[in-house]
DSSP file (Angstrom, degrees, kcal/mol; ACC not computed):
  #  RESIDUE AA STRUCTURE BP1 BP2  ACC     N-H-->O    O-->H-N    N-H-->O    O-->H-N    TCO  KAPPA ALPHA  PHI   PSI    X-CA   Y-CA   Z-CA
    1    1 A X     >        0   0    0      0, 0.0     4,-2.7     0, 0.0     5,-0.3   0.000 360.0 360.0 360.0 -26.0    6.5  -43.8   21.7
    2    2 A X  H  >  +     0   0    0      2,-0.2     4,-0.7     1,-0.2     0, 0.0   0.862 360.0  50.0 -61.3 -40.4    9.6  -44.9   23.4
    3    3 A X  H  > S+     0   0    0      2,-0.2     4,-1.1     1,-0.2    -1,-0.2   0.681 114.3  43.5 -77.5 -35.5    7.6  -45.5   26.8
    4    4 A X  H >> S+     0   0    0      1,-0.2     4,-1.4     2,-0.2     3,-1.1   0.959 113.9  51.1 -94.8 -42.2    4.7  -47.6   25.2
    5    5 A X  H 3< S+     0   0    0     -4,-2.7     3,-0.3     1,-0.3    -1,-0.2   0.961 108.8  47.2 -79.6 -18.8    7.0  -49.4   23.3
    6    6 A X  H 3< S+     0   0    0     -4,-0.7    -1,-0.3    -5,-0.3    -2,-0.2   0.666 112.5  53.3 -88.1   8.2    9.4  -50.4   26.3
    7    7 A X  H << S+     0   0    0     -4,-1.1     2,-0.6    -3,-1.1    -1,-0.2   0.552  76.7 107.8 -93.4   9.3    6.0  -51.4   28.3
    8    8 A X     <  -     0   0    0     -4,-1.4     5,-0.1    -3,-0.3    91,-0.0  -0.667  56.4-172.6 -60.3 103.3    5.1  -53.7   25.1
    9    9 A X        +     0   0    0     -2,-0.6    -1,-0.1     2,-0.0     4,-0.1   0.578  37.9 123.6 -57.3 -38.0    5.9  -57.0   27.5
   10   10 A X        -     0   0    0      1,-0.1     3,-0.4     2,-0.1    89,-0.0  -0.083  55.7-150.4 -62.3 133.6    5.5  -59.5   24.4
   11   11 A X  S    S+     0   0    0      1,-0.2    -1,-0.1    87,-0.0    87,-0.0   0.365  95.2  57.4 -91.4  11.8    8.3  -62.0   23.3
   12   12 A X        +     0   0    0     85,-0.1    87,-2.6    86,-0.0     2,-0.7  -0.044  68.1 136.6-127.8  61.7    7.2  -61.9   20.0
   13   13 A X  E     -a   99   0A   0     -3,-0.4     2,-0.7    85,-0.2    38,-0.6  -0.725  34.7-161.0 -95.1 131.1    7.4  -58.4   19.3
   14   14 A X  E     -ab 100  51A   0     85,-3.9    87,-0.9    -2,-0.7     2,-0.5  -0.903   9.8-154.0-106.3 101.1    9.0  -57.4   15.3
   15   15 A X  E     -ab 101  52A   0     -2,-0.7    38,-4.6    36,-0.6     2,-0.5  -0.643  18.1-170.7 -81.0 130.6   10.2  -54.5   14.5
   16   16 A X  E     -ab 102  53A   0     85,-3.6    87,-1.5    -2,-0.5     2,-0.5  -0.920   9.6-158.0-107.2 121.1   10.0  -53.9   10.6
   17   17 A X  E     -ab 103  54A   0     36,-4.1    38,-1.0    -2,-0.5     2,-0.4  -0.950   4.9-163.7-114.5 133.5   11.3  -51.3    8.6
   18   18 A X  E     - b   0  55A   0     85,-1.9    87,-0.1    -2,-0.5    38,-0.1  -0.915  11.6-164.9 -94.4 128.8    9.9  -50.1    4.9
   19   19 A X        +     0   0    0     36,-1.3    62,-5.1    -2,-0.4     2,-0.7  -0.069  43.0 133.5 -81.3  15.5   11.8  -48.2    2.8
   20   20 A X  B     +f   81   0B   0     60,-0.2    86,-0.7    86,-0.1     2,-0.5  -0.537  23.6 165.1 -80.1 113.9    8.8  -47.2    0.5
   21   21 A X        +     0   0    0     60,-3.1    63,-0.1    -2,-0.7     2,-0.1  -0.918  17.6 155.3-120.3 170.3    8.7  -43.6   -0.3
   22   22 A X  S    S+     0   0    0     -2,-0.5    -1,-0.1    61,-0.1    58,-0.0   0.298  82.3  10.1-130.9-102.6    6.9  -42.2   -2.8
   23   23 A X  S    S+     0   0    0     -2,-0.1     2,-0.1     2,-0.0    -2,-0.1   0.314  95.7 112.7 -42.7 -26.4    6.3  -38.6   -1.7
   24   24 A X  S    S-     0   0    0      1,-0.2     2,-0.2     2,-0.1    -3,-0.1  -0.136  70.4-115.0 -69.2 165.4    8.4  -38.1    1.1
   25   25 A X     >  -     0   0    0     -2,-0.1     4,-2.5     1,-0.1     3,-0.3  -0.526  23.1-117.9-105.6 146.0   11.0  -36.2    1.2
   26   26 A X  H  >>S+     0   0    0      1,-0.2     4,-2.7    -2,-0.2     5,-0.5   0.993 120.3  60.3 -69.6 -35.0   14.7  -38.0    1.7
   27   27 A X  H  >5S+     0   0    0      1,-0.3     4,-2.9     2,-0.3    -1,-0.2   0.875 108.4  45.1 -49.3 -45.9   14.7  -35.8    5.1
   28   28 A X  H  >5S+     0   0    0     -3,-0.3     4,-1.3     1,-0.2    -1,-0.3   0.880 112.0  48.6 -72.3 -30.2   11.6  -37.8    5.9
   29   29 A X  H  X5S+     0   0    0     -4,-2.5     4,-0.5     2,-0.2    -2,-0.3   0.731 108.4  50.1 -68.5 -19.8   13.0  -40.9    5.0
   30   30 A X  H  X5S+     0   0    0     -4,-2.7     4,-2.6    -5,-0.2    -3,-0.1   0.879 109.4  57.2 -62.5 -30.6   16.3  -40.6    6.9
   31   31 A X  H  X<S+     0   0    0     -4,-2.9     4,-2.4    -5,-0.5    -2,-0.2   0.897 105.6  49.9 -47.9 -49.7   13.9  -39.6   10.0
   32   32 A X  H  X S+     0   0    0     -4,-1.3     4,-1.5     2,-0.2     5,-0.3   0.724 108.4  54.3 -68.2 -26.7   12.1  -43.0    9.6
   33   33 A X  H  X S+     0   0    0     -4,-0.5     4,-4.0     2,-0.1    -2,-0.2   0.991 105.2  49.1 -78.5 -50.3   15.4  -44.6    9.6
   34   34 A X  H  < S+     0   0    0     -4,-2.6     4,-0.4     2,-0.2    -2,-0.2   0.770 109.9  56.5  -6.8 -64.9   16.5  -43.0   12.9
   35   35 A X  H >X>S+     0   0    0     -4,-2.4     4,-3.3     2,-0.2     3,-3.2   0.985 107.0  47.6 -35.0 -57.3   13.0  -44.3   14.3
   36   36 A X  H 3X5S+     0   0    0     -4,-1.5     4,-6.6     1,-0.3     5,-0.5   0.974 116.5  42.5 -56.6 -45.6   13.8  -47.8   13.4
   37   37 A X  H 3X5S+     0   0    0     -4,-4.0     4,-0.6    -5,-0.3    -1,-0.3   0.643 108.8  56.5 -85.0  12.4   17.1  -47.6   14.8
   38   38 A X  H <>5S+     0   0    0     -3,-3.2     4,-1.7    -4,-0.4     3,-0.5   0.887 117.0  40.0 -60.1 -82.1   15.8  -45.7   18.0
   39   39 A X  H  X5S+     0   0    0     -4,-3.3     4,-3.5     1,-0.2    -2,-0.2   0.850 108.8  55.1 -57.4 -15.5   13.3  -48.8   18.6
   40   40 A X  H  X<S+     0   0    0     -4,-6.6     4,-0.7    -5,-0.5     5,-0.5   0.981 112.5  47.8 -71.0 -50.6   15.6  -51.8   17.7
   41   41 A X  H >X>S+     0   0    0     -4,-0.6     4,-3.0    -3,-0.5     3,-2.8   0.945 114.8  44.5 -34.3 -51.9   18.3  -50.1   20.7
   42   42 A X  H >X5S+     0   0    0     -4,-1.7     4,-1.7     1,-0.3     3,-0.5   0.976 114.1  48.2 -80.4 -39.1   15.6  -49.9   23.1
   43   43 A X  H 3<5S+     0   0    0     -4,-3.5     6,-0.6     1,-0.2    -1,-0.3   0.380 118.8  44.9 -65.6  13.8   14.2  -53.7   22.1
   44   44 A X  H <X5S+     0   0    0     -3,-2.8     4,-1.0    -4,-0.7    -1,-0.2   0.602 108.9  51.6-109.3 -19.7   17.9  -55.0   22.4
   45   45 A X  H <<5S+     0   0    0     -4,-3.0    -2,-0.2    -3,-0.5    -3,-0.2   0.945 117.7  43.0 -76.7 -42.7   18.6  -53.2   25.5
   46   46 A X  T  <<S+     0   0    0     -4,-1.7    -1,-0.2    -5,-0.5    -3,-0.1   0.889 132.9  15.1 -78.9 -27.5   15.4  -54.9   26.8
   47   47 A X  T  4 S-     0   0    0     -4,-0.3    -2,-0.2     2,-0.2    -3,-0.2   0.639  92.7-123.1-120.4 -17.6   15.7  -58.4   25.6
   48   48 A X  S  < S+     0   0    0     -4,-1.0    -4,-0.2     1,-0.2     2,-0.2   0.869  93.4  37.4  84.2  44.1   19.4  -58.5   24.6
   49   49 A X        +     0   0    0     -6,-0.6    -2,-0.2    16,-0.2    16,-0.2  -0.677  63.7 178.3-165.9 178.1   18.3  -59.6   21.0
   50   50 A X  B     -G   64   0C   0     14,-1.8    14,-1.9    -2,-0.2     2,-0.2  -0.838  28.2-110.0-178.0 154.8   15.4  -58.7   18.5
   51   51 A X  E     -b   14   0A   0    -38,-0.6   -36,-0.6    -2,-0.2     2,-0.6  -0.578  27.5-160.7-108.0-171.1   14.5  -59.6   15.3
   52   52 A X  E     +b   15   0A   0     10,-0.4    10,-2.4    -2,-0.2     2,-0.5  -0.913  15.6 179.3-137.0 117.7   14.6  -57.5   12.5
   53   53 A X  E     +bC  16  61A   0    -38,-4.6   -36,-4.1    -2,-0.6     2,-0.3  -0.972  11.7 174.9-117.8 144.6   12.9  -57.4    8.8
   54   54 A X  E     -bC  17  60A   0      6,-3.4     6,-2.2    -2,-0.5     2,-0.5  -0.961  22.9-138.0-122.5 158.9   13.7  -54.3    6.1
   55   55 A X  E     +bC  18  59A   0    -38,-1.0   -36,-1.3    -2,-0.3     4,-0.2  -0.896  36.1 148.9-137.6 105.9   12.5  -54.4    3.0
   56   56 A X  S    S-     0   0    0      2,-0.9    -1,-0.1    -2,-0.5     3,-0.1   0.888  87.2 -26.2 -87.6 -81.3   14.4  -53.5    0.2
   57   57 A X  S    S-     0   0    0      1,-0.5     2,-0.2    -3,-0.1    -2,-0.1   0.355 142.1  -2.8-111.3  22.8   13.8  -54.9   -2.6
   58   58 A X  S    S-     0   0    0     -4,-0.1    -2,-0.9     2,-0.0    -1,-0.5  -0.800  99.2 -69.9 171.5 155.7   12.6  -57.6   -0.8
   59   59 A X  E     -C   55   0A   0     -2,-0.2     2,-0.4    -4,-0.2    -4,-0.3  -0.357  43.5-171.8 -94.4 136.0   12.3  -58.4    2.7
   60   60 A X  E     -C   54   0A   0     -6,-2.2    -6,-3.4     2,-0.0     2,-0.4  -0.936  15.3-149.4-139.8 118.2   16.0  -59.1    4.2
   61   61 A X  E     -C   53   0A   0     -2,-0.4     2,-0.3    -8,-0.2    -8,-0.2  -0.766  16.0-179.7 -97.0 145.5   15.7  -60.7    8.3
   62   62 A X        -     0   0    0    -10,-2.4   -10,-0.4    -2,-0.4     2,-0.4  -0.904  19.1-157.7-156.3 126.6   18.3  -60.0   10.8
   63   63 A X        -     0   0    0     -2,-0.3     2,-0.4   -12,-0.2   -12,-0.2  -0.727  16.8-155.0-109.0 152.1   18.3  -61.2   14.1
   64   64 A X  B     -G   50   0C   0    -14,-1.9   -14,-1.8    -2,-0.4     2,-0.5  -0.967   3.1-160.0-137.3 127.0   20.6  -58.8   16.3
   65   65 A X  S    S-     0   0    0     -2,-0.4     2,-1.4     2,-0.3   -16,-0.2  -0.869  71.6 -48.5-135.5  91.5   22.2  -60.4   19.5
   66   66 A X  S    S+     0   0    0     -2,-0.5     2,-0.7   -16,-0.1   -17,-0.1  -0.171 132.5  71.6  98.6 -47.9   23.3  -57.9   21.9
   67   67 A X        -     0   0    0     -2,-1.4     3,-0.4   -19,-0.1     2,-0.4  -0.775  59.3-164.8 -94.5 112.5   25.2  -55.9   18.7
   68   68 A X        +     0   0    0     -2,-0.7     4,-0.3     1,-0.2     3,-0.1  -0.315  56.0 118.0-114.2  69.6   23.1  -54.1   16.1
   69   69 A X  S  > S+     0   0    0     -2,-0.4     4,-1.2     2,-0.2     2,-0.6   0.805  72.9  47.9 -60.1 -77.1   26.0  -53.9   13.9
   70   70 A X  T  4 S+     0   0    0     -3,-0.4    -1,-0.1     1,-0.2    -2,-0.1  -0.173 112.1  52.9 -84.4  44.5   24.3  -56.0   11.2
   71   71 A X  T  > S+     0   0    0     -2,-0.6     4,-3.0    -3,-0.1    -1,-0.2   0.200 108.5  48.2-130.8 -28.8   21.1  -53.9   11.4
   72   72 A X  H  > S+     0   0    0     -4,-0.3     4,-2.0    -3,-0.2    -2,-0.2   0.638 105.7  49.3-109.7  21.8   22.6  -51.1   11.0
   73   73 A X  H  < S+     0   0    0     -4,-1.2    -1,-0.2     2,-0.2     4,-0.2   0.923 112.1  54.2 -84.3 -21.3   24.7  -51.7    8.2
   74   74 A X  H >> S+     0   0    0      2,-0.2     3,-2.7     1,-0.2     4,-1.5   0.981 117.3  41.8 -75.5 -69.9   21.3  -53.2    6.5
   75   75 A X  H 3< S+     0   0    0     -4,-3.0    -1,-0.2     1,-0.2    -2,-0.2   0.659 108.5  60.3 -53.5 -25.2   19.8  -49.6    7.5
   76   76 A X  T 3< S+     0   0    0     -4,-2.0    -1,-0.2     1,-0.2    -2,-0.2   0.386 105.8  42.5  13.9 -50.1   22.8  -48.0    6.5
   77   77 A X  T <4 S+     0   0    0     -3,-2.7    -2,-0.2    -4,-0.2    -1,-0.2   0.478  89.0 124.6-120.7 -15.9   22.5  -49.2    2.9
   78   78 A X     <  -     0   0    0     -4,-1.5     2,-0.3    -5,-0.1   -22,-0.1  -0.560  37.3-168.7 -63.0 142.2   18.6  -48.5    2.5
   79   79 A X        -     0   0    0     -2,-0.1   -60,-0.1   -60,-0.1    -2,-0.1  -0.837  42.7 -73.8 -44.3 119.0   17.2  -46.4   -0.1
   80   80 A X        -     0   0    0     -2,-0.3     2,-0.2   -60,-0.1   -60,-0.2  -0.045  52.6-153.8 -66.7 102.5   14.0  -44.9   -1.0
   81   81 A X  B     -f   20   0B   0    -62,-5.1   -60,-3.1     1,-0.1   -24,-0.1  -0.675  11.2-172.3 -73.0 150.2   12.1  -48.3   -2.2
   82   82 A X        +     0   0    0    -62,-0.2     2,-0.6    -2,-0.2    -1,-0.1   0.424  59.7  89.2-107.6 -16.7    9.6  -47.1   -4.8
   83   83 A X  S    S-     0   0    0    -61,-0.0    -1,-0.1     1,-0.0   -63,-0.1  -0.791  81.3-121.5 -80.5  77.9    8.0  -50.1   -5.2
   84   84 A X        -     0   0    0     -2,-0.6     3,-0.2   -63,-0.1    -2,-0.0   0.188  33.3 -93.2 -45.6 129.6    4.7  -50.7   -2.4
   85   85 A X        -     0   0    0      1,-0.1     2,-0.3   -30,-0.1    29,-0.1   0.084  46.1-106.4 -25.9 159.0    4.4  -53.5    0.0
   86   86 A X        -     0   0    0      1,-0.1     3,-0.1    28,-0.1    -1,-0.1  -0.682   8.4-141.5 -85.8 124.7    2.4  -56.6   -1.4
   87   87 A X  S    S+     0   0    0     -2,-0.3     2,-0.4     1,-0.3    30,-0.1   0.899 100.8  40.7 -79.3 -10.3   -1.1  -57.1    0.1
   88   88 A X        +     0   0    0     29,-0.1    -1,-0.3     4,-0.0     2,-0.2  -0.974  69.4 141.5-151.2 134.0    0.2  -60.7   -0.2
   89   89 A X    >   -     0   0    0     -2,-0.4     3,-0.8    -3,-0.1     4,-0.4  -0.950  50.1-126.7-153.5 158.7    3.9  -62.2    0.6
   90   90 A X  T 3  S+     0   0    0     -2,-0.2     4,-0.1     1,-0.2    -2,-0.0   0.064 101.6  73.6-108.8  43.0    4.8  -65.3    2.0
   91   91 A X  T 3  S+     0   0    0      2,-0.1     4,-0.5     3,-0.1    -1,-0.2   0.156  80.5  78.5 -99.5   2.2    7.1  -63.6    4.7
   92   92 A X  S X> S+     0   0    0     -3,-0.8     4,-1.7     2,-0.2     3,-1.5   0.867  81.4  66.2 -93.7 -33.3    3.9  -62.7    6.2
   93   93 A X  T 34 S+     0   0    0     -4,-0.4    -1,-0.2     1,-0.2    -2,-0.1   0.601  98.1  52.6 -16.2 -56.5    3.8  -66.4    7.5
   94   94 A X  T 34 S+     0   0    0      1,-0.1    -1,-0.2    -4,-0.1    -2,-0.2   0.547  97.4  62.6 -18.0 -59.6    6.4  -65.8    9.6
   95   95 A X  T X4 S+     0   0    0     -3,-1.5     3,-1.0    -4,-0.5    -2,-0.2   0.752  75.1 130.9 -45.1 -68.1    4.8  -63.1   10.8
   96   96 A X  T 3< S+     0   0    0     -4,-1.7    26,-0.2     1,-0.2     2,-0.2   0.347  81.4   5.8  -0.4 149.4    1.8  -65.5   12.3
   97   97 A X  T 3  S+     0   0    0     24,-1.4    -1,-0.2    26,-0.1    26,-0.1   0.429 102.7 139.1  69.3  -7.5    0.9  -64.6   16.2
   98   98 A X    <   -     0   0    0     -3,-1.0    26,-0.7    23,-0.3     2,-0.5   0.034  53.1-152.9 -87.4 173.9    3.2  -61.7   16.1
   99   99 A X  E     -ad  13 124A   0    -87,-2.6   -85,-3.9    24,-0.2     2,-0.5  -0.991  33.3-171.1-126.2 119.1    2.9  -57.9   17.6
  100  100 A X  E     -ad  14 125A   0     24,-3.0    26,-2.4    -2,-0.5     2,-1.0  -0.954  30.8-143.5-127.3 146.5    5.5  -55.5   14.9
  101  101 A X  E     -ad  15 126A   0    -87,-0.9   -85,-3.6    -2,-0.5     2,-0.7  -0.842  24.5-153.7 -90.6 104.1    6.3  -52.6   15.4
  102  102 A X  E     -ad  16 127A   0     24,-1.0    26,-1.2    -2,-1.0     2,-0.7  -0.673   7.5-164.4-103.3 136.5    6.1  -51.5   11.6
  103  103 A X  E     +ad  17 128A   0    -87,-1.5   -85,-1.9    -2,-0.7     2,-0.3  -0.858  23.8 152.2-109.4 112.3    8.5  -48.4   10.9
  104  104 A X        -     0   0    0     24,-2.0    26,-0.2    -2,-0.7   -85,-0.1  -0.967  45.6-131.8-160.9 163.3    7.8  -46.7    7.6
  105  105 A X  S    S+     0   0    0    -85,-0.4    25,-0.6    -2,-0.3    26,-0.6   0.951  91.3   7.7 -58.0 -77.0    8.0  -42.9    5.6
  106  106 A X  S    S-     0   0    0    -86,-0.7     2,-0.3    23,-0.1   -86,-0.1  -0.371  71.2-131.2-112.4 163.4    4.6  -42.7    4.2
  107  107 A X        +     0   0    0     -2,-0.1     2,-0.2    -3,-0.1    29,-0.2  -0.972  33.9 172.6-137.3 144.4    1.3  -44.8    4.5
  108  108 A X     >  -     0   0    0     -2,-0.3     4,-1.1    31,-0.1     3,-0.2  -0.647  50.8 -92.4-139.3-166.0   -0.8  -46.1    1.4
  109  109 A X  H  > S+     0   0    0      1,-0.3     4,-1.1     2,-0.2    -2,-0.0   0.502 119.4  52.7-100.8 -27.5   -3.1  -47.6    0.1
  110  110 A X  H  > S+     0   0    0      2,-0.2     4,-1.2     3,-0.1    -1,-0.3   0.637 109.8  57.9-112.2 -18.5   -1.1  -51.0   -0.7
  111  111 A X  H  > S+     0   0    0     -3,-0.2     4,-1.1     2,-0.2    -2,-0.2   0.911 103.3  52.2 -53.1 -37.6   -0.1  -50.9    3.4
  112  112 A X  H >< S+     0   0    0     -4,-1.1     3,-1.6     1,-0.2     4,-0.5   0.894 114.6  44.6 -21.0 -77.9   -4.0  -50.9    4.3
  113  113 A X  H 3X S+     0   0    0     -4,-1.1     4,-3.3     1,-0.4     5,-0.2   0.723 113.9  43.4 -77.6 -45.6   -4.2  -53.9    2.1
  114  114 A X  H 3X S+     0   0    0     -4,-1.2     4,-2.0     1,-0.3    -1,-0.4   0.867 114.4  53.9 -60.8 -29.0   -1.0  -55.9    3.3
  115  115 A X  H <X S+     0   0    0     -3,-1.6     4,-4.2    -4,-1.1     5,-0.4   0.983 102.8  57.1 -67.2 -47.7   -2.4  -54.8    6.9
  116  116 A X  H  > S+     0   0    0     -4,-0.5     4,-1.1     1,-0.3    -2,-0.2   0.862 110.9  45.6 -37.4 -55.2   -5.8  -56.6    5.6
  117  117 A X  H  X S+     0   0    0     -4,-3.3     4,-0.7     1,-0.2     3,-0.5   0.953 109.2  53.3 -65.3 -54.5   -3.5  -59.8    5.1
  118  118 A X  H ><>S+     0   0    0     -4,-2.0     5,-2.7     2,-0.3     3,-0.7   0.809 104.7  48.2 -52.5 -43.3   -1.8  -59.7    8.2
  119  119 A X  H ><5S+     0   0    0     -4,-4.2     3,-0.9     1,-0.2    -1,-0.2   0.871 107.2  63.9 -46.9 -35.9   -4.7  -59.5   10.7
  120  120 A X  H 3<5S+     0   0    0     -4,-1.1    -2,-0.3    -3,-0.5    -1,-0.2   0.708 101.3  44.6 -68.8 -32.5   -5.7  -62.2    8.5
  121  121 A X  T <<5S-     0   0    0     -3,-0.7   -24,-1.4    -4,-0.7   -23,-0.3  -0.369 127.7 -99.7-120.0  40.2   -2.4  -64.4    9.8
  122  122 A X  T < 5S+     0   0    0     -3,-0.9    -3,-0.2   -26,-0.2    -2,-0.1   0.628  74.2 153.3  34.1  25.6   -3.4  -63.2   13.4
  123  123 A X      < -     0   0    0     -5,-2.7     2,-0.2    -6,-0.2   -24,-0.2  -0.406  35.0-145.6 -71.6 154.6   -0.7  -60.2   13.6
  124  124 A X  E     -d   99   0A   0    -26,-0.7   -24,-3.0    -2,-0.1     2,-0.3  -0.951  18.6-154.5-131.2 161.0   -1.0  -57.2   15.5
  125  125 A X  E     +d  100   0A   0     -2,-0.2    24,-1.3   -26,-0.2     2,-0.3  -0.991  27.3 170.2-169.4 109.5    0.4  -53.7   14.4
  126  126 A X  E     -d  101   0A   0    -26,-2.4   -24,-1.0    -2,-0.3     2,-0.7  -0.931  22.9-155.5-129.0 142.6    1.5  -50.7   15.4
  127  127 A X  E     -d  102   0A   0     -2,-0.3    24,-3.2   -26,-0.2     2,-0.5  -0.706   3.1-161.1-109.0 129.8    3.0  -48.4   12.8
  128  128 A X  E     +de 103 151A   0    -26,-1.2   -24,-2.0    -2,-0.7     2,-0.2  -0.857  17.7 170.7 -90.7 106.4    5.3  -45.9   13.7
  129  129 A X  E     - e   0 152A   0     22,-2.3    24,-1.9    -2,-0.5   -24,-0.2  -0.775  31.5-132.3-119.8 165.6    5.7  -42.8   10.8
  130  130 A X  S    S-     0   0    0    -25,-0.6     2,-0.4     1,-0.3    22,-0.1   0.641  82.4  -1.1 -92.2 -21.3    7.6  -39.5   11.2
  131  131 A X  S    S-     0   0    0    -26,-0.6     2,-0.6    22,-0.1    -1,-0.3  -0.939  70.4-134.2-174.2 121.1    5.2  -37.1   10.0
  132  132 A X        -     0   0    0     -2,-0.4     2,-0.2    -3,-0.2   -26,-0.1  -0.898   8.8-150.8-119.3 144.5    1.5  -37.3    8.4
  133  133 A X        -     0   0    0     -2,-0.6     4,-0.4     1,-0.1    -2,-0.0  -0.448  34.6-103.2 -99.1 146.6    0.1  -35.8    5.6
  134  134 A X  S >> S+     0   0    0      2,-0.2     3,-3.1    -2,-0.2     4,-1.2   0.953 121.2  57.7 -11.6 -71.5   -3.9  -34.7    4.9
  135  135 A X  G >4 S+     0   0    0      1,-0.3     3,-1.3     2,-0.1     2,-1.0   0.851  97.8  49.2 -20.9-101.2   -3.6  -37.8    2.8
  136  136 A X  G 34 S+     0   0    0      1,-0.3    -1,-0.3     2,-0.2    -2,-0.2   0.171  88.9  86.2 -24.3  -9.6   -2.8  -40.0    4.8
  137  137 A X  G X> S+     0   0    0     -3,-3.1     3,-6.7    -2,-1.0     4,-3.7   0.991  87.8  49.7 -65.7 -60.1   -5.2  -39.1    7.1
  138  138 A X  H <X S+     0   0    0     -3,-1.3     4,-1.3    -4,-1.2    -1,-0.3   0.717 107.2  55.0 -49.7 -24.8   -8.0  -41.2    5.6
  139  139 A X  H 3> S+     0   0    0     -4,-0.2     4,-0.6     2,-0.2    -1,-0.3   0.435 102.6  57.3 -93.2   0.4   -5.9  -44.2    5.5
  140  140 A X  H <> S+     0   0    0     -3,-6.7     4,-2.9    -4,-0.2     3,-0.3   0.750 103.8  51.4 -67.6 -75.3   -5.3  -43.8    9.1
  141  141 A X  H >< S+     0   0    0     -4,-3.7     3,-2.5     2,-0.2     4,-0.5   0.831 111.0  49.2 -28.9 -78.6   -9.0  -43.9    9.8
  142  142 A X  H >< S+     0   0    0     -4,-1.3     3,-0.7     1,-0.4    -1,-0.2   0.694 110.6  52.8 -42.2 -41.5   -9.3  -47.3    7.7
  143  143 A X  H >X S+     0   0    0     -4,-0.6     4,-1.1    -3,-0.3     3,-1.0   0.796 110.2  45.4 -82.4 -24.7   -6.3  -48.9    9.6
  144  144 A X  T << S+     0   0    0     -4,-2.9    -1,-0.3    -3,-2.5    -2,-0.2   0.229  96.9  62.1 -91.9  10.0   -7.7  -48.2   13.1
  145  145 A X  T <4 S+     0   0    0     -3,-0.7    -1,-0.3    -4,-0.5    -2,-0.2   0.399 105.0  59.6 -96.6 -15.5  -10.8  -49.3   12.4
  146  146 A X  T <4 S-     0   0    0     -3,-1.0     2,-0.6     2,-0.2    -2,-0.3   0.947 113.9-113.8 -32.0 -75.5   -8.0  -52.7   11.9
  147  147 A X  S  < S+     0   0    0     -4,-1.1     2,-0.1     1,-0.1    -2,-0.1   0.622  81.4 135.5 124.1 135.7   -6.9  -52.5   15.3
  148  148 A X        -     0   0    0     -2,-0.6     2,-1.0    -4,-0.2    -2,-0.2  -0.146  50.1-144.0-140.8 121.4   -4.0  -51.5   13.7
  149  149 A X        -     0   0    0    -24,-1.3    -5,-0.0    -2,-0.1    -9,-0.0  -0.668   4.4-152.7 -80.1  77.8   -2.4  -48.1   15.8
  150  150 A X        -     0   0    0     -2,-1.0     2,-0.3   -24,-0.2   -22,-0.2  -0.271  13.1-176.7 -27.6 119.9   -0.7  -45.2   14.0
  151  151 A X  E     -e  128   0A   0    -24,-3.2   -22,-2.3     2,-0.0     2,-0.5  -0.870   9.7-161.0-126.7 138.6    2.0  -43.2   16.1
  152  152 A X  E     -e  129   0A   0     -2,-0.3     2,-0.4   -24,-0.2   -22,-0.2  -0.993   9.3-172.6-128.2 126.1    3.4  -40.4   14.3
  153  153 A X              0   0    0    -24,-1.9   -22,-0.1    -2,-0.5  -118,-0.0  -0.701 360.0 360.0-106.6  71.3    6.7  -39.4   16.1
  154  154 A X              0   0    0     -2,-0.4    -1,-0.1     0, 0.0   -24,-0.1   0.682 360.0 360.0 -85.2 360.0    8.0  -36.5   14.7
């Protein structure tokens, strides 16, 4: 994943991180933090900033110039959110025209839907998870039939 995301060329690539777990395990959620802060290094190293959303209990941006200091104290301080993404927020606005890199534990049912909204705002998506379940499978399927690419990096 490291290689395709440092040939990703685009200056408006976002890396996102969700803290939603549900089912995971904290071992899987520290792993998904790890990711995030794998790909933000290798997007600062490449562009010597990047921006950044996590969503705790609500979605917190940080733009990181050259230092990801204030990203990872943000990551740092994350928590198993319990609560699922929103199929409709107006941070997704933001969003418009974008490529993210979306960084998350688990996938559900209420990501599909948010994905649904976001195609809708001409984003494009690929989500990065540590580990997929049976479950999850089927909601894989749904999202690639999106565009939207599922990388499992364990």
């Amino acid at each position: 994943m490291t290689k395709e995301f440092e040939s990703f060329q685009g200056e408006g690539a976002l890396l996102v991180y969700d803290s939603f777990s549900e089912r995971s395990s904290h071992r899987m959620f520290e792993q998904s933090i790890e990711l995030a802060t794998s790909l933000l290094a290798t997007l600062i190293r490449k562009h010597s900033y990047a921006r950044f959303y996590i969503r705790k209990d609500r979605w917190e941006a940080i733009t990181v110039h050259q230092s990801m200091i204030p990203a990872l104290q943000a990551l740092a301080y994350a928590e198993p959110n319990r609560k699922p993404i929103e199929a409709i927020d107006g941070v997704y606005r933001k969003w418009s025209g974008m490529h993210i890199y979306y960084v998350c534990a688990e996938l559900n049912q209420a990501l599909l839907a948010a994905c649904r909204t976001l195609q809708a705002q001409r984003v494009t998506m690929t989500i990065c998870t540590v580990a997929l379940t049976g479950t999850e499978q089927r909601i894989v399927n749904e999202l690639e039939t999106l565009g939207v690419k599922v990388v499992e990096i364990s």
